[in-house]
Each structure stands twice: as structure tokens, then as C-alpha cells.
VMD Tcl script that draws the C-alpha trace (Angstrom):
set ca {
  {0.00 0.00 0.00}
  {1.10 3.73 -0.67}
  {1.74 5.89 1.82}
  {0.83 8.34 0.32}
  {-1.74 10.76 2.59}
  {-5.19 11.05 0.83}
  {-7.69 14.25 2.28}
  {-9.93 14.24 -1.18}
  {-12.45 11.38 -2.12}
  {-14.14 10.52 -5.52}
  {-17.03 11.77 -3.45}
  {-15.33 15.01 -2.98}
  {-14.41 15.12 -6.47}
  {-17.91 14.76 -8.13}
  {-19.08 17.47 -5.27}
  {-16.50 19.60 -7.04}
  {-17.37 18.93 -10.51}
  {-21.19 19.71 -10.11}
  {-20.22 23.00 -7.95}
  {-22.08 26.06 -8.89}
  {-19.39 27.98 -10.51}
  {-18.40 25.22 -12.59}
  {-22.09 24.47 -14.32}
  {-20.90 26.15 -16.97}
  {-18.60 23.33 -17.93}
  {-19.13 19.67 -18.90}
  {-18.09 17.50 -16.38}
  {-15.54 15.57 -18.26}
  {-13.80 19.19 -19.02}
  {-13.04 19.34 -15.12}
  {-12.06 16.16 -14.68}
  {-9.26 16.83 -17.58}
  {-8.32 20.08 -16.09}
  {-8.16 18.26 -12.64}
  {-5.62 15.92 -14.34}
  {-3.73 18.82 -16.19}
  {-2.68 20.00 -12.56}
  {-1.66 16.69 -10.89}
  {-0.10 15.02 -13.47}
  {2.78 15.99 -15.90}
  {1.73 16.22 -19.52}
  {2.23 12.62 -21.62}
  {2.22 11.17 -18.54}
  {2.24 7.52 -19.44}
  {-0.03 5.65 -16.77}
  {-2.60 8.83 -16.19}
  {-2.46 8.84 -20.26}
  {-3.68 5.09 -20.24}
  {-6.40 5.59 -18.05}
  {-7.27 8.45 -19.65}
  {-7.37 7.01 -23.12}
  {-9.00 3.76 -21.83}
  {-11.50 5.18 -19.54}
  {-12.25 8.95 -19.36}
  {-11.00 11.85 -17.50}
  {-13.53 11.04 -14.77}
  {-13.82 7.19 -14.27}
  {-9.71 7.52 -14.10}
  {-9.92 9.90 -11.32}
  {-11.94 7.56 -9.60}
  {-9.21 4.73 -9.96}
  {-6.31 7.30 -8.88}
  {-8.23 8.04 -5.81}
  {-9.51 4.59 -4.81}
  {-7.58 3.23 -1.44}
  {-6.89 -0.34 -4.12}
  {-3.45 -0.39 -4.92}
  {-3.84 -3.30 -7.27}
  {-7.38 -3.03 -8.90}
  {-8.84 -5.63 -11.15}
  {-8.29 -3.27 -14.49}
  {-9.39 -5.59 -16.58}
  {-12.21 -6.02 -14.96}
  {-12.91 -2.50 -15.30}
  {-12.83 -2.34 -19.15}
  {-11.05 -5.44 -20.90}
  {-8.70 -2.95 -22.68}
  {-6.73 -2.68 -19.65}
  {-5.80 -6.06 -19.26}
  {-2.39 -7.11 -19.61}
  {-1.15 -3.49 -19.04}
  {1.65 -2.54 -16.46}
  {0.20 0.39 -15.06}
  {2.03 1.57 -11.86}
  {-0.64 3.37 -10.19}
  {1.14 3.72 -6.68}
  {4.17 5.99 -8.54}
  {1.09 7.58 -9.75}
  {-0.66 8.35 -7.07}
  {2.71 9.24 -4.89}
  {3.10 12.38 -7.86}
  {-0.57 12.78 -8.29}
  {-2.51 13.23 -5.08}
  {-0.41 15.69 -3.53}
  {-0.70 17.67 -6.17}
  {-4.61 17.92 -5.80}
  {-5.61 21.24 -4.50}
  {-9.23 21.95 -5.07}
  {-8.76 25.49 -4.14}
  {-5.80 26.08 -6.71}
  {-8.26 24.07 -9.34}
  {-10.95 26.63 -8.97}
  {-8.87 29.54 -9.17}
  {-7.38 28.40 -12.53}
  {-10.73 27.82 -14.05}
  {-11.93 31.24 -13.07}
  {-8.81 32.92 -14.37}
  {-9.74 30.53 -17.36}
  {-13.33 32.27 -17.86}
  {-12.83 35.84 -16.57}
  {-9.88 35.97 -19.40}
  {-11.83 34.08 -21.38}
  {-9.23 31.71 -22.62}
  {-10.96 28.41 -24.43}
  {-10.76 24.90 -23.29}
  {-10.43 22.28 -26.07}
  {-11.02 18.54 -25.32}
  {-10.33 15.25 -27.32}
  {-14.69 15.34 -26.95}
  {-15.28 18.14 -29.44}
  {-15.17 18.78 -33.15}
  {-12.42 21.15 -32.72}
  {-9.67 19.05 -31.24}
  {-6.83 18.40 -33.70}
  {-6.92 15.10 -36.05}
  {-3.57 14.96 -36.01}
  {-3.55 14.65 -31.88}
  {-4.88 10.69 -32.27}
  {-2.02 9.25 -33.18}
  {0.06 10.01 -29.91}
  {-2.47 7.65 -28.62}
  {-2.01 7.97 -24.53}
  {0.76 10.72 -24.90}
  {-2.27 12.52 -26.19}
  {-2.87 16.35 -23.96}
  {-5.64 15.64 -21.77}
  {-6.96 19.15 -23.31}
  {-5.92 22.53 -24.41}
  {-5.71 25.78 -23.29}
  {-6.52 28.29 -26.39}
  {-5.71 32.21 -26.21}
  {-7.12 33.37 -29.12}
  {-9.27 31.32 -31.52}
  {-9.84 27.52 -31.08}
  {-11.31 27.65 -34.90}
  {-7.39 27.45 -36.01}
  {-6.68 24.37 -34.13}
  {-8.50 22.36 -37.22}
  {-7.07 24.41 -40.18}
  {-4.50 22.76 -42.76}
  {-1.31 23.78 -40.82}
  {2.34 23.37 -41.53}
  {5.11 23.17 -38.45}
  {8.20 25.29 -38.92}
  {10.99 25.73 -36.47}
  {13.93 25.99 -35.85}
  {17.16 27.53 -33.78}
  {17.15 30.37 -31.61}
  {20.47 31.80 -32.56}
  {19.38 32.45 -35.74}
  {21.57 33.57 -38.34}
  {20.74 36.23 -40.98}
  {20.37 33.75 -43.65}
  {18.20 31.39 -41.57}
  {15.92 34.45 -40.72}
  {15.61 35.48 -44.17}
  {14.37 31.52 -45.00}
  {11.81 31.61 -42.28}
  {9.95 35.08 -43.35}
  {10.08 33.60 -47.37}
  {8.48 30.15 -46.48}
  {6.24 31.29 -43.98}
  {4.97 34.20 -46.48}
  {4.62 31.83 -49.31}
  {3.12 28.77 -47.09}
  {0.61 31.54 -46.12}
  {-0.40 32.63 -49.81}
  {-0.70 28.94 -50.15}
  {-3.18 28.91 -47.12}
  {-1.49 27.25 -44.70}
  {-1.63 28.59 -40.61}
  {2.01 28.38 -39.69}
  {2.56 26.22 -36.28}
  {5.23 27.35 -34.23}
  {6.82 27.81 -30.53}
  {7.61 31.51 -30.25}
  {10.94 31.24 -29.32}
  {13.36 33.22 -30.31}
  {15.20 33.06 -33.85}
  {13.49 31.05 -36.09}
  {10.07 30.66 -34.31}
  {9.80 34.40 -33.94}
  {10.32 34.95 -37.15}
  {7.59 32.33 -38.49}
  {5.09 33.89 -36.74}
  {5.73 37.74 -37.51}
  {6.01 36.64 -41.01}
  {2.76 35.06 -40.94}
  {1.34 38.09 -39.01}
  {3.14 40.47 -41.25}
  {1.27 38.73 -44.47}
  {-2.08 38.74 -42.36}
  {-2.16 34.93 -42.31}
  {-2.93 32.49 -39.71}
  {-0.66 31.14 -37.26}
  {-0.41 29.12 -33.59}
  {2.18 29.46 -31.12}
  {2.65 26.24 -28.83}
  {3.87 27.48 -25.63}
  {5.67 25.46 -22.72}
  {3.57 27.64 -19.49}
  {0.26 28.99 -19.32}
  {-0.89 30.46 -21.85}
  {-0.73 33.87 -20.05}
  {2.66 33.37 -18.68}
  {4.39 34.95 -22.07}
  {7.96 33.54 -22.44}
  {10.36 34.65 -23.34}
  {9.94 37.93 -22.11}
  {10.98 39.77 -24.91}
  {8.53 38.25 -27.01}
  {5.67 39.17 -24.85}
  {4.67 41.83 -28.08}
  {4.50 38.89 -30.42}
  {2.98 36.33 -28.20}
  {-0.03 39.42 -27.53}
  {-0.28 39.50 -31.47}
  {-0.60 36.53 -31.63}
  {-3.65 36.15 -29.05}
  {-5.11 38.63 -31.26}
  {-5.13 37.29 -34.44}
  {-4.46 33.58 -34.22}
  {-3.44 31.25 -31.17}
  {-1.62 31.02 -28.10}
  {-2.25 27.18 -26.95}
  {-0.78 25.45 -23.97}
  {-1.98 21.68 -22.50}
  {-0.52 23.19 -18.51}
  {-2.73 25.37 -16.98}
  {-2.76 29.26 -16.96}
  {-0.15 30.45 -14.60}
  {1.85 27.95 -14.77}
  {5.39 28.81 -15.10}
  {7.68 26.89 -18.67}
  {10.56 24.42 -17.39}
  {13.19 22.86 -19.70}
  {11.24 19.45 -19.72}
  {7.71 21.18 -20.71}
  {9.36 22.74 -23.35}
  {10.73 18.88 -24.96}
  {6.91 17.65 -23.90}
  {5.66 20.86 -25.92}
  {7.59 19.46 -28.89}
  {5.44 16.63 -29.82}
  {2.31 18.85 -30.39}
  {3.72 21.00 -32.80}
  {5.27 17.70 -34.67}
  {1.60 16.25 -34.44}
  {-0.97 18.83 -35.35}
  {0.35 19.32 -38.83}
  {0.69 16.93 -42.03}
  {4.63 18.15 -41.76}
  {7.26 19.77 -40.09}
  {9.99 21.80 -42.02}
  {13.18 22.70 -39.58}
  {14.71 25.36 -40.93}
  {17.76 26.54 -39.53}
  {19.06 24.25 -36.73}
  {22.65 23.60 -35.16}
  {24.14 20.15 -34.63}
  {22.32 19.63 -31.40}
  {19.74 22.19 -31.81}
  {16.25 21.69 -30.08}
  {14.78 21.94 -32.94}
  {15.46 18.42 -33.57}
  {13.63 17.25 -30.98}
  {10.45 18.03 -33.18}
  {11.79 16.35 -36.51}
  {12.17 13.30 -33.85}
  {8.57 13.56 -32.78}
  {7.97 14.06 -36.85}
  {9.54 10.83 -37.50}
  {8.00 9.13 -35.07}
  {4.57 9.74 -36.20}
  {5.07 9.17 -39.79}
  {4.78 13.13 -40.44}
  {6.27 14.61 -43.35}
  {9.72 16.45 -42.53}
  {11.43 18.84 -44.49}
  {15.08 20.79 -43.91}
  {16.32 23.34 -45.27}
  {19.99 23.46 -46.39}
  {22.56 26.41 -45.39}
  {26.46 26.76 -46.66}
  {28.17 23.23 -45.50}
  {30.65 25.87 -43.84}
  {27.41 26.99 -41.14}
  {27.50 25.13 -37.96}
  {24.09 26.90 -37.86}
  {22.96 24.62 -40.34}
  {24.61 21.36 -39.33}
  {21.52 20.38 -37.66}
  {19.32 20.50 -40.71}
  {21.90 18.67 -43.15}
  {22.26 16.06 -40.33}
  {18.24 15.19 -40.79}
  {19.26 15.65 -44.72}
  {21.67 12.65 -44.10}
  {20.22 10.85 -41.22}
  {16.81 11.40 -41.30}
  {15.37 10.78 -44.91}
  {14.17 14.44 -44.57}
  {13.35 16.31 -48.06}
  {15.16 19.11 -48.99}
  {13.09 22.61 -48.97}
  {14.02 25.49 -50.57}
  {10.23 26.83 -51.44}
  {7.01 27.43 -49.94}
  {5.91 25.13 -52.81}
  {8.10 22.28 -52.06}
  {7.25 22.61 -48.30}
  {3.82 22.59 -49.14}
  {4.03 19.11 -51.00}
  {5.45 17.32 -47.84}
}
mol new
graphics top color blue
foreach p $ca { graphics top sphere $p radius 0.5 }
foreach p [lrange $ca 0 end-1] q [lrange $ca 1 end] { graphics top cylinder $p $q radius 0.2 }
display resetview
């Protein structure tokens, strides 16, 4: 048996979910946003139970005082798995703040930021085929309509050269004319680029961000990541507030590889970041493009390595990006 102190109840939990300030929300939206705060995203045993049961009949199962439940008696698709529910529920429950929970959904409506689940029309295609590693929902700063739009991913390295900024504003202009929202991370250097471009052309585009989607990062992009609230889409699967770490921004990476048909990396060192999301390409059969620099650029060594390595296609065009 855990140890592991437990003060809330499933009871508890379905007082909380049928609460008065919450009617305006379907039940299995709170029970996702419940998980979004005591879990880590992709979360690999939350994700299962998820997938397998809904948001709510999982929470029930994380809070139940059975260590070893019969899961497959619960629904035969769980039989045979190794789930480790006590690691679970030792990150999990102390986590669970009702309080905290509440406050985050009413910063949620009085901003008016949109919550997207795996339930409605306007949840990404694309997001099915990270199975469990799927976001138990989204947070959307600007409009949820773009989420389902043909979309292309571009990114790339933050030290950005010249050349590599000059690549990003001509494909993301041309991808654009082409009618294409432009996916990106608002990072510095390449990302930033993508997106003003976009912007600049009066096109569509979505930043994935690593924090709440009112916790603007970097800093210096807080202009651009406004802008983009405005006339596209801020989206984040962690809950407003919450602060970006170096691991949410590698989880971050597998949305922007999976919401479009490809990913094009466009300027990217040897060990670049902005690998990480050809990876998450790869591994979901997406379409990945590269585009070359001079073989004397250790900016670029990153995107001839996926040239070499990775079976990527060369770009040079909006067109040729646009047949990936």
C-alpha cells in the first residue's frame, strides 16, 4: 500500500465537478483540467487511463484506497497493461488542491481563454495518433477555430543567423499565400520569425507554448505572443499560470510535430532543439522537411544532419514545403 496521505475522495471530487461555478462546464472538461494540474503532460499511466477510460472514471481509480485493482475487470482494454498506479498516485494526489483548481478555471473564464477537449469537433486530427501521450486538453488564447485548419510546423534555432531568418519570413509568407496557418513555438530566432512573417502577411498562425498560456515567455517576445492572441493562437496543454521548465518545453515538442501533415526545420545547429520536433515528426510518420545552409554553417549542421540521417526532403520553397 502507498503511503501516500489522501484528504480528497471521488465523493469530494464529483461534489467539485457539479459545484455552482463550474455548471458552466461539462463535467468531463473538469475532470481533464483536474488531471492537467496533478499530473505531468504525456504522462504515461494517467495517459492510459485516460485514453481507456475517461477523464472522470480515471480519477476515480487514482483516488480509490486499491493499490492493485482488477483493471481488466474495469474495461477489458486494460488487461495485460503494467500500469504503476502507486508511482502515480505518490506524484498525483499531492498535487490535488481543489482550491488552486478553482482559481485556474476562473482565471480561465474571466480571461476568457478556451478549453479544447479530445470530446469536441475542434480538437486536432492529427492529436490521435500520440495515442495515450495525447494532452488531456488545451488551453486556447485566441481562436480555437485554427486548431483544425490545414497547418504546416516550422521551427527551428534560436540563434538564428541572418540567412536562416531570411528563410523563415520567405516560407512562412509563401506557405501563407498557399493557405497554410504556420505552427510554431515563439521562441526566439526562427520561431519568432515564423510567426511575424505570418502576421506580417495577415495569415494564420499558432504558437505552442511550454507555461500557461498567459505566462508569455520569453519575455521579450511578450509583443509577439499578444499578437498573436489577437489574431491567431496562443495554446498550452498546462494550466494558466503555470510557469515553462526545460522538460515542458521537450513535452511541448510533440504537439507542434503532431498537429500538422509536416514539419519543415529550418535553420538548426548540430544539437539544436529543434530536432527534438523532426524526432517527434519521424516518429509519427509526419512529413519532414530541412532546409539546407552553406556546408561551412555550424548553424545549419543540424538541418543537413536530418538531410543525411533522417530521410528528410530538402526545402528550398514554400511550394516544395507545401508538397510534404
Amino acid at each position: 500500500m502507498t503511503t501516500t496521505t489522501r484528504t480528497i475522495t471521488s465523493s469530494d471530487i464529483d461534489r467539485f465537478i457539479g459545484s455552482p461555478q463550474l455548471t458552466h462546464l461539462h463535467p468531463d472538461t473538469i475532470a481533464r483540467v483536474i488531471w492537467a494540474h496533478i499530473t505531468e503532460p504525456a504522462d504515461p499511466t494517467a495517459g492510459h487511463l485516460i485514453h481507456t477510460l475517461g477523464a472522470r472514471d480515471a480519477l476515480a481509480i487514482a483516488l480509490s484506497d486499491d493499490d492493485s485493482p482488477n483493471l481488466a475487470g474495469t474495461d477489458p482494454n486494460l488487461a495485460g497493461t503494467d500500469l504503476d498506479l502507486s508511482t502515480l498516485r505518490e506524484r498525483a494526489l499531492p498535487r490535488l488542491h481543489l482550491g488552486r483548481i478553482l482559481d485556474s478555471l476562473t482565471v480561465t473564464k474571466r480571461h476568457g481563454f478556451h478549453l479544447v477537449t479530445p470530446t469536441e469537433e475542434g480538437w486536432p486530427a492529427g492529436f490521435a495518433d500520440l495515442g495515450p501521450a495525447a494532452p488531456y486538453l488545451l488551453w486556447v488564447n485566441g481562436d480555437p477555430a485554427l486548431l483544425t485548419t490545414k497547418s504546416i510546423s516550422l521551427a527551428g534555432a534560436r540563434a538564428a543567423t541572418g540567412y536562416g531568418e531570411h528563410m523563415a519570413m520567405e516560407l512562412s509568407t509563401g506557405l501563407v499565400d498557399l493557405g497554410y496557418t504556420i505552427v510554431s513555438g515563439a521562441a526566439y530566432g526562427i520561431d519568432g520569425m515564423c510567426h511575424r512573417a505570418a502576421l506580417a502577411s495577415s495569415g494564420q498562425t499558432i504558437a505552442f507554448v511550454a507555461g500557461g498560456v498567459d505566462r508569455h515567455y520569453p519575455a521579450g517576445h511578450d509583443a509577439l505572443l499578444t499578437r498573436i492572441s489577437e489574431a491567431g493562437a496562443v495554446v498550452s496543454e498546462r494550466p494558466p499560470a503555470t510557469p515553462p521548465t526545460r522538460w515542458s518545453f521537450l513535452q511541448r515538442n510533440r504537439l507542434i510535430a503532431a498537429i500538422s501533415p509536416a514539419t519543415v526545420i529550418i535553420e538548426a545547429g548540430y544539437r539544436s532543439g529543434s530536432l527534438n520536433i523532426a524526432g517527434h515528426a519521424v516518429a509519427l510518420g509526419r512529413g519532414l522537411g530541412a532546409v539546407p545552409g552553406p556546408v561551412t554553417s555550424a548553424a545549419s549542421a543540424g538541418c543537413h544532419r536530418l538531410l543525411r540521417d533522417a530521410d528528410a526532403i530538402c526545402i528550398t520553397t514554400a511550394e516544395e514545403a507545401a508538397q510534404l
